[in-house]
VOPAGU-2260 file (C-alpha; in pm, 1 decimal, decimal comma):
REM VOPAGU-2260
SITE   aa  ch    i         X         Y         Z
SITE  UNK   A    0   12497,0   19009,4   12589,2
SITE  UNK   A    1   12181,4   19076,4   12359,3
SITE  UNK   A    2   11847,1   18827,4   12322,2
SITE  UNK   A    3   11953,0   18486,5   12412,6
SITE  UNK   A    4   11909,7   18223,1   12072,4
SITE  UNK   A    5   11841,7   17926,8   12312,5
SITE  UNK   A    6   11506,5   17789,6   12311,5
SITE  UNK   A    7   11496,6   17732,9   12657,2
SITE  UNK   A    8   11292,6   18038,5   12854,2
SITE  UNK   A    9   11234,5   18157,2   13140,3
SITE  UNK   A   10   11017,0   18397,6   13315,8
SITE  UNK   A   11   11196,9   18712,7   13556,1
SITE  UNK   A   12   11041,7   18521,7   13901,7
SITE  UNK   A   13   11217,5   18193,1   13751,1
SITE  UNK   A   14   11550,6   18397,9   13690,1
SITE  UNK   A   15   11497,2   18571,2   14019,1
SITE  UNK   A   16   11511,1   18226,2   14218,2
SITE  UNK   A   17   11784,0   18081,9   14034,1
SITE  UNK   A   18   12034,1   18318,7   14047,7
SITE  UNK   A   19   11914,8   18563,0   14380,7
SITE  UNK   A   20   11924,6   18867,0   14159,2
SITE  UNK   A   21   11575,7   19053,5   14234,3
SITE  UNK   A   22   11330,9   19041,3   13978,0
SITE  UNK   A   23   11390,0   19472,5   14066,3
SITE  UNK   A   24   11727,2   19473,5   13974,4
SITE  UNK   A   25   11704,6   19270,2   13716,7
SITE  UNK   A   26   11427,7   19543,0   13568,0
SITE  UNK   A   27   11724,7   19811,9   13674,4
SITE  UNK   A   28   11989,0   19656,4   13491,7
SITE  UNK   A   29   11781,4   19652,0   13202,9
SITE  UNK   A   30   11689,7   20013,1   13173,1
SITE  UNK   A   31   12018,8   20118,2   13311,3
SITE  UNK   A   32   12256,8   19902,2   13164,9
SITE  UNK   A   33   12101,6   19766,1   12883,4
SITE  UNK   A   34   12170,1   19397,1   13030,1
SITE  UNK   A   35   12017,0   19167,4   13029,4
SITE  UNK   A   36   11792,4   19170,3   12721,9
SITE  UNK   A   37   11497,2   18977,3   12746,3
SITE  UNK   A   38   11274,5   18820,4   12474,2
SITE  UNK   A   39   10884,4   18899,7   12515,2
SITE  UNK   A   40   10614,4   18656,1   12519,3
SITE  UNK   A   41   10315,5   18730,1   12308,0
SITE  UNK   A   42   10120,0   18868,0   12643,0
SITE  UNK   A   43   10424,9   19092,2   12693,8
SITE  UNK   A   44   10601,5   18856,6   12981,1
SITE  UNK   A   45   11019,2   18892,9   13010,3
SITE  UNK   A   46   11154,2   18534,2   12906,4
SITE  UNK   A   47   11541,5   18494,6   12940,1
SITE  UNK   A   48   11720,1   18227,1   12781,4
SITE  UNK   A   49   11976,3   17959,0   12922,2
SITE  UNK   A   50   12273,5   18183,7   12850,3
SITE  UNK   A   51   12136,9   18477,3   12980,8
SITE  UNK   A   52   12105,1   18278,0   13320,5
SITE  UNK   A   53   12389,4   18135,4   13352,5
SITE  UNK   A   54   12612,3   18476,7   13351,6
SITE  UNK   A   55   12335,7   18628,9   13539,0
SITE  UNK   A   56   12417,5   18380,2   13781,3
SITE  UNK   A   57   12807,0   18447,5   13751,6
SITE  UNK   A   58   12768,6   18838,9   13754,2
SITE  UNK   A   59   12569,7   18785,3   14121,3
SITE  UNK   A   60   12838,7   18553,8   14232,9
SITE  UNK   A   61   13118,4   18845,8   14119,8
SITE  UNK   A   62   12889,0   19157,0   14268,0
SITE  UNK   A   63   12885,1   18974,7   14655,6
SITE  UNK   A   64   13274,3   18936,3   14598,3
SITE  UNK   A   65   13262,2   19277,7   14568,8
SITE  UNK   A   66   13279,8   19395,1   14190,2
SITE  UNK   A   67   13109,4   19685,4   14059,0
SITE  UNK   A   68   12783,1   19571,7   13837,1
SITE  UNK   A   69   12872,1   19870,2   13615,4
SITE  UNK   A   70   13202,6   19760,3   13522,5
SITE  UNK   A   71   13088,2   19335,1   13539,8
SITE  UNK   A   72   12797,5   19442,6   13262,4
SITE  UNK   A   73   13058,6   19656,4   13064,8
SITE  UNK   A   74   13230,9   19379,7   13050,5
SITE  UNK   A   75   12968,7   19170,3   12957,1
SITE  UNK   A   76   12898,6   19394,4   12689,1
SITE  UNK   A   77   13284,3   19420,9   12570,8
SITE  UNK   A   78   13325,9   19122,7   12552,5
SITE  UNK   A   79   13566,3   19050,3   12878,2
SITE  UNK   A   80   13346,0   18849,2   13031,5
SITE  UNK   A   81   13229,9   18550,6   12855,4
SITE  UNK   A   82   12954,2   18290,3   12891,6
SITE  UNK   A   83   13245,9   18067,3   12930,2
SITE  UNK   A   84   13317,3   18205,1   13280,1
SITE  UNK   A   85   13003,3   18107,4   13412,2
SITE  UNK   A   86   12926,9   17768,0   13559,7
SITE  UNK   A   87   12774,3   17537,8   13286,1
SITE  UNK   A   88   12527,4   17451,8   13582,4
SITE  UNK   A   89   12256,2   17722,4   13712,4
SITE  UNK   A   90   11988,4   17559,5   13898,7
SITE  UNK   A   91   11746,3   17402,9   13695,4
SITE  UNK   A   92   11895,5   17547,3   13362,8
SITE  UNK   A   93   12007,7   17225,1   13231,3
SITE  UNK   A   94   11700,4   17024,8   13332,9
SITE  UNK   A   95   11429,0   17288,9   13169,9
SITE  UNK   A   96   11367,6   17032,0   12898,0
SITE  UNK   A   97   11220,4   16743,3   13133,3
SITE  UNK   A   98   11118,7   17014,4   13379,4
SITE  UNK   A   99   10846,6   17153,7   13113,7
SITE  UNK   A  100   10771,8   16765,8   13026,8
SITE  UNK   A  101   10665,5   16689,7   13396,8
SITE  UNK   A  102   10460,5   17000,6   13411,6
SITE  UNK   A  103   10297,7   16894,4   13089,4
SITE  UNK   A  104   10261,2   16581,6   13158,6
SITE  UNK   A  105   10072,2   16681,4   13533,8
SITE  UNK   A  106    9900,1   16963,0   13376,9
SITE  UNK   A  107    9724,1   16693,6   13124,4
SITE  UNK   A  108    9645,1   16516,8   13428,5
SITE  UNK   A  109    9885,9   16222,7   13333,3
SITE  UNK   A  110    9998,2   16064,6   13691,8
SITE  UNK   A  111   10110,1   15731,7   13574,7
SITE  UNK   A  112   10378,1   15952,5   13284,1
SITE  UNK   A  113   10440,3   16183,6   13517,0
SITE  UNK   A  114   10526,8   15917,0   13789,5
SITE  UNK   A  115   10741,3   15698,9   13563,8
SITE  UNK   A  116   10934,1   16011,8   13421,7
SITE  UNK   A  117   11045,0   16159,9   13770,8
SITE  UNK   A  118   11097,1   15791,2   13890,4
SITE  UNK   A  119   11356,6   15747,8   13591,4
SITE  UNK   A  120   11521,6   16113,0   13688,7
SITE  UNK   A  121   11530,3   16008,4   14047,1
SITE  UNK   A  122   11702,9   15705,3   13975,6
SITE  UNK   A  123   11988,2   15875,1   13712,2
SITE  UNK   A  124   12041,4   16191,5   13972,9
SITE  UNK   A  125   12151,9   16232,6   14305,5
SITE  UNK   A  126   11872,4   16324,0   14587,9
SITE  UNK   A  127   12016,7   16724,3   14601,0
SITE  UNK   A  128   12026,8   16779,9   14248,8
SITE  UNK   A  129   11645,2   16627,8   14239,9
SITE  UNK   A  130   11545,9   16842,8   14468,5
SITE  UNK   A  131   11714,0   17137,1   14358,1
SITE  UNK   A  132   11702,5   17107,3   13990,6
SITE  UNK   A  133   11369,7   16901,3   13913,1
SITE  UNK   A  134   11164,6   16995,7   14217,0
SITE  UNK   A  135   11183,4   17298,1   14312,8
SITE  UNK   A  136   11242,3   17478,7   13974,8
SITE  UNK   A  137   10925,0   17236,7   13879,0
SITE  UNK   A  138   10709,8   17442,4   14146,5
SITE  UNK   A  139   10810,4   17751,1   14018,5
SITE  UNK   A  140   10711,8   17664,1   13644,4
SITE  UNK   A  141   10345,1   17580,2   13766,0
SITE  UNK   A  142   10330,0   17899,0   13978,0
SITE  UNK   A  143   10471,5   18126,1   13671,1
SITE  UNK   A  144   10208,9   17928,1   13432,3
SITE  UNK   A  145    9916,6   17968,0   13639,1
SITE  UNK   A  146   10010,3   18358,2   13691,8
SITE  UNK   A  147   10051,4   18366,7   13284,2
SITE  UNK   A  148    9709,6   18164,7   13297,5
SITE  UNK   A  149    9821,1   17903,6   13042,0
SITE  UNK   A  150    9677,4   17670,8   13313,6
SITE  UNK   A  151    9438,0   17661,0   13572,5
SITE  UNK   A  152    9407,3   17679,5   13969,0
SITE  UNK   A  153    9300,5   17299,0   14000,0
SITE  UNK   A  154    9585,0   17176,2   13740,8
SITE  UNK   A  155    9822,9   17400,3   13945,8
SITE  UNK   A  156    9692,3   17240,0   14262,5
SITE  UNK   A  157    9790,7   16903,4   14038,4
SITE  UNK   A  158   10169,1   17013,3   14043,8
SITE  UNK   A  159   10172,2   17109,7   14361,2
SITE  UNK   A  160   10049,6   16790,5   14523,0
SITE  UNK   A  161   10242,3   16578,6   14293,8
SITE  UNK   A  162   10570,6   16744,2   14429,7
SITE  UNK   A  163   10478,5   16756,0   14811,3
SITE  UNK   A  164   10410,8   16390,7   14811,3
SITE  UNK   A  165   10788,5   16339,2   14678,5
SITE  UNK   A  166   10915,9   16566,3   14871,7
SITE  UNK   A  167   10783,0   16391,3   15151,9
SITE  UNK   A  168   10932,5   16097,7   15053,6
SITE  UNK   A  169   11245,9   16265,3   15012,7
SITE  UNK   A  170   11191,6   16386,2   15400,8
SITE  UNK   A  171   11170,9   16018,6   15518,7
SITE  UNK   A  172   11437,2   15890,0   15311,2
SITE  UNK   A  173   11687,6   16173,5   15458,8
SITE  UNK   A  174   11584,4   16126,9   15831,1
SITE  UNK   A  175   11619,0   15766,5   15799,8
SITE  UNK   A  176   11973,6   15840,7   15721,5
SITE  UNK   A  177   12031,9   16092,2   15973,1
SITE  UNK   A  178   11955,2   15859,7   16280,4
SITE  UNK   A  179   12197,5   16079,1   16509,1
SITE  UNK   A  180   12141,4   16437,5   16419,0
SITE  UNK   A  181   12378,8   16673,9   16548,9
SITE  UNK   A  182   12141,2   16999,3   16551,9
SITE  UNK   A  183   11799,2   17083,3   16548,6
SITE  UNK   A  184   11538,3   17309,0   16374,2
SITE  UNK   A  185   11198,6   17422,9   16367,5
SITE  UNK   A  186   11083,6   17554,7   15996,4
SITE  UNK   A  187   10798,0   17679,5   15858,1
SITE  UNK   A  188   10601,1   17991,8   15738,8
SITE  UNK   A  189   10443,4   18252,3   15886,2
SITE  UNK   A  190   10048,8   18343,3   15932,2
SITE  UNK   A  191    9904,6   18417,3   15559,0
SITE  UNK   A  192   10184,4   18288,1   15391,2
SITE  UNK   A  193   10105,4   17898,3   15223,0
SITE  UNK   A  194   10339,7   17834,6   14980,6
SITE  UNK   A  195   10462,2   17550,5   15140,3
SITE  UNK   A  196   10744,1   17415,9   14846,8
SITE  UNK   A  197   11069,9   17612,0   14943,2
SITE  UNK   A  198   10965,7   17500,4   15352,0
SITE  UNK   A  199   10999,7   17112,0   15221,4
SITE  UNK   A  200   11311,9   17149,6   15031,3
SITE  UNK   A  201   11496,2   17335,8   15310,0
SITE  UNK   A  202   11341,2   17026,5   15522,1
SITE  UNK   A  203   11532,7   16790,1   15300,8
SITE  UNK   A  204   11805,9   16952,7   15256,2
SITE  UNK   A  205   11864,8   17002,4   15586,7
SITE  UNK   A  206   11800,7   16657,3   15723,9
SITE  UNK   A  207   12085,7   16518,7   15465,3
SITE  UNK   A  208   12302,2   16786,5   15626,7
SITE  UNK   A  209   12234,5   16668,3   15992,0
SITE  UNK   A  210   11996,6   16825,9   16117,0
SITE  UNK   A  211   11689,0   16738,6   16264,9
SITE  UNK   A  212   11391,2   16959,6   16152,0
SITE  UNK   A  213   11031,9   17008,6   16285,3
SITE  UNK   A  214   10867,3   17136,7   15988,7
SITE  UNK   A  215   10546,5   17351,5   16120,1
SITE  UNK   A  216   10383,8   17396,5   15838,6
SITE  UNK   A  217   10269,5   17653,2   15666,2
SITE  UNK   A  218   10034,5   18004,5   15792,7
SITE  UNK   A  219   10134,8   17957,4   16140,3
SITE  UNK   A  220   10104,4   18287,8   16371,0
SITE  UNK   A  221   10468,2   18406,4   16505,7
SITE  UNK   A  222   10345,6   18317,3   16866,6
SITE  UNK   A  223   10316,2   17947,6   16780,6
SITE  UNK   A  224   10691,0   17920,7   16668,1
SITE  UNK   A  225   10766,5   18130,6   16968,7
SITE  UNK   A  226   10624,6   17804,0   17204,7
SITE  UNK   A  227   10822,7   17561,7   16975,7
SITE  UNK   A  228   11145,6   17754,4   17057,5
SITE  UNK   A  229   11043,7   17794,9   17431,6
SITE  UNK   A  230   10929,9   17377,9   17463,1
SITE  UNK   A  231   11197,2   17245,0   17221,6
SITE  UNK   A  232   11503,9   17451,3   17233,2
SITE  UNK   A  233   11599,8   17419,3   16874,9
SITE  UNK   A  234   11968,2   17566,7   16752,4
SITE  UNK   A  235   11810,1   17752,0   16499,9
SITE  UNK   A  236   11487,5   17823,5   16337,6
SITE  UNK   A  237   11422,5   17864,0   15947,6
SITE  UNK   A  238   11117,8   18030,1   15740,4
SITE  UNK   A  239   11025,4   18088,4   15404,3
SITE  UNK   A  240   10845,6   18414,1   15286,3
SITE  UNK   A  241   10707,3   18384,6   14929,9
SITE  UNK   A  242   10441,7   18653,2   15002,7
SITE  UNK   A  243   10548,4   18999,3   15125,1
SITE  UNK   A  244   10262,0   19108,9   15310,6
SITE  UNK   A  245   10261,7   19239,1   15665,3
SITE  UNK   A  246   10670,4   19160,4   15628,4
SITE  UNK   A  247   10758,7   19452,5   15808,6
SITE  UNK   A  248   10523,4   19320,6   16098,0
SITE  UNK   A  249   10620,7   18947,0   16107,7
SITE  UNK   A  250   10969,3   19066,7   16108,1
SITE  UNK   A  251   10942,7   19293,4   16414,8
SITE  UNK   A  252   10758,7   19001,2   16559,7
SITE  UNK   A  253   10973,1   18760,8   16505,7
SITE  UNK   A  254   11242,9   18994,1   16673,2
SITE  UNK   A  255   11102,0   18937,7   16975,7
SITE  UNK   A  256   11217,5   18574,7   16996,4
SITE  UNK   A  257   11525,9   18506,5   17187,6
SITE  UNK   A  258   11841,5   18297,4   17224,5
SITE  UNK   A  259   11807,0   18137,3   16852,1
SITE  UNK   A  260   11904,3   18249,2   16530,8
SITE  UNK   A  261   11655,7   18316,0   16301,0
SITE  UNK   A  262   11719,4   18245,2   15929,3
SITE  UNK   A  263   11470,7   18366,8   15651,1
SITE  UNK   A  264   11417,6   18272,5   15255,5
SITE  UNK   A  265   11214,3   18244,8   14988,2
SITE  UNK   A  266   11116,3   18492,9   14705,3
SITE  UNK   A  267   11036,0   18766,6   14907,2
SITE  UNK   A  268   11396,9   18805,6   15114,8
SITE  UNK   A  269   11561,7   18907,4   14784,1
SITE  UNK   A  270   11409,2   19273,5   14805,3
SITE  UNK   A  271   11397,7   19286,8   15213,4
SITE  UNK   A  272   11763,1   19161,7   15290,6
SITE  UNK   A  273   11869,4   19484,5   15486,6
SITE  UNK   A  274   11509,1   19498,0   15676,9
SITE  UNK   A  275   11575,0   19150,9   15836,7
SITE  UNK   A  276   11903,5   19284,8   15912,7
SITE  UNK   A  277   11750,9   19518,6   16123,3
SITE  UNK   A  278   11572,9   19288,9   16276,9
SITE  UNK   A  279   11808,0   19083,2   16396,3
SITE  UNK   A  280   11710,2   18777,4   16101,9
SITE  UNK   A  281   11985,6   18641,9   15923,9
SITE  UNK   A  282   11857,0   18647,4   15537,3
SITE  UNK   A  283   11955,3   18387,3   15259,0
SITE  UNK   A  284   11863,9   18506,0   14951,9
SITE  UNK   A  285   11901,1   18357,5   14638,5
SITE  UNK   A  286   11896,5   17982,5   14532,6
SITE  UNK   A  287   11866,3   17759,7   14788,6
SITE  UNK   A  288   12216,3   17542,9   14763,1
SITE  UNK   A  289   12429,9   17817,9   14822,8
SITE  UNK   A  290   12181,8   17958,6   15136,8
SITE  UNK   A  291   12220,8   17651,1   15271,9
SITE  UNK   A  292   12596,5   17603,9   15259,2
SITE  UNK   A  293   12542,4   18008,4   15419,8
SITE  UNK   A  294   12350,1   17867,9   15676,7
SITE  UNK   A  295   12611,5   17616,0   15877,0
SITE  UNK   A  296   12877,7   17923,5   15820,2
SITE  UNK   A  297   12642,9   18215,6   15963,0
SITE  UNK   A  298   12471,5   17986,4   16238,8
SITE  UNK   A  299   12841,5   17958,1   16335,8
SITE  UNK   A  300   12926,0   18283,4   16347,2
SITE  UNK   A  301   12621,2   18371,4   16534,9
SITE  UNK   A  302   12706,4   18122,8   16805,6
SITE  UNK   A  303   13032,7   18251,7   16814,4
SITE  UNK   A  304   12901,1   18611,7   16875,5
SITE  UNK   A  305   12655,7   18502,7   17115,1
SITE  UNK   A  306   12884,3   18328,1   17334,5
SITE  UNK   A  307   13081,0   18580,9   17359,3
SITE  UNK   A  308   12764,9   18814,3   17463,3
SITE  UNK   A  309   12664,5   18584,6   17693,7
SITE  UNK   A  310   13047,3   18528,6   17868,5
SITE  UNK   A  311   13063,5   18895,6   17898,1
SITE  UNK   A  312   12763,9   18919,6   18097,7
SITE  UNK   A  313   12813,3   18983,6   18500,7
């Protein structure tokens, strides 16, 4: 599959969150397969269209089942597999439309349109789909255009607020439906990392799957969500890494906590799955619906495994 036709566009970190392929390999499987093709903006940017996604999206769902990414791109590329294999539904693909209007609309400093378009999308979708295909991919669009500077720092800082406070709202809405949780969590993000988006979703998305969450917040030291597991006892304990610096050390740190499974997302888990694995973290990489339907399976299994550690004991 060749340059997308679609007008809808997308930059490599956008791609990277929708469909958990690496913005890395997707750069590999350009020069090395010659898939997929991306059009250039004028500054020199990757921009994928809707197409493109969506089998991206399908040829990461086929390569965790185990299929070669040679043989899925050859295929691609002969023809075998079609766009018509992938799910019509990637993320935020279908929503890009409104998703640029809101971020126009907030970037003008427009409140009132903004607020009345997102109140008539909340009202026609159902709270996941908000989140996951309005929100979030909303957050990444003002990130991506203040990188491409076709906006600036206090216009991004617009975006950003606008979104936390519905989030927010989305946080009291869930909890007030989940008034007998059967597990909790403590959340949040580590010291120097404040990219606090991806830490409310999970919160939301979480509390309408049961759980109770204590969100910490955002550039908290490792120590701190040490005392929260030590005081509270949660079942688990979930944190986002956009950023990727001092990983190696917040990961060894964070192997020092005990007797809770430790789940970590975000941007930066894509290219540091198998170092969390040696860590002892559980990563969920990729879009945040399917790591969170990962998340009841592998907390699970890990209190399955630790059970049996802890029966075995004298």
């Amino acid at each position: 599959m060749s340059k997308d036709s679609g007008a809808a566009e997308y930059s490599i970190a956008a791609v990277s969150k929708l469909t958990g392929v690496s913005c890395h390999a997707l750069r590999v499987w350009e020069r090395r397969y010659g898939f997929p093709v991306p059009n250039r903006s004028a500054s020199g940017h990757r921009r994928y269209g809707h197409d493109q996604v969506r089998m991206i999206r399908r040829i990461s769902e086929l390569t965790r089942g185990g299929h070669p990414i040679g043989d899925l791109i050859a295929a691609v590329r002969e023809g075998r597999l079609k766009i018509e294999d992938a799910p019509a539904s990637c993320g935020s693909v279908t929503d890009e439309p409104v998703v640029g209007e809101l971020i126009d609309r907030l970037v003008a400093g427009d409140l009132c349109g903004s607020d009345a378009l997102f109140d008539r999308l909340a009202a026609q979708l159902d709270p996941e789909t908000l989140v996951t295909s309005v929100i979030g991919p909303s957050l990444v669009e003002a990130g991506d255009r203040w990188f491409r500077r076709e906006c600036g720092i206090y216009q991004e800082r617009c975006v950003s607020g606008f979104f936390r406070q519905k989030l927010d709202i989305q946080i009291d809405e869930a909890r007030r439906g989940n008034p007998h949780p059967a597990h909790t969590a403590v959340i949040g993000m580590v010291q120097g990392d404040r990219h606090i988006g991806g830490s409310l979703i999970l919160n939301v998305l979480l509390e309408r799957s049961g759980w109770r969450v204590h969100n910490l917040g955002v550039d908290l030291p490792v120590r701190e969500f040490q005392k929260a597991v030590d005081h509270w006892r949660p079942d688990a304990m979930g944190l986002s890494f956009v950023l990727s610096r001092n990983i190696n050390k917040r990961f060894r740190e964070l192997a020092q906590i005990r007797d809770v499974p430790i789940f970590v997302g975000g941007r930066s888990i894509l290219n540091y799955q198998s170092l969390a694995r040696k860590y002892g973290l559980i990563p969920l990489p990729g879009p945040i619906m399917p790591a969170l339907g990962q998340w009841a399976d592998l907390y699970d299994e890990w209190r399955r495994a630790h059970a049996g550690s802890s029966d075995s004991e004298p």
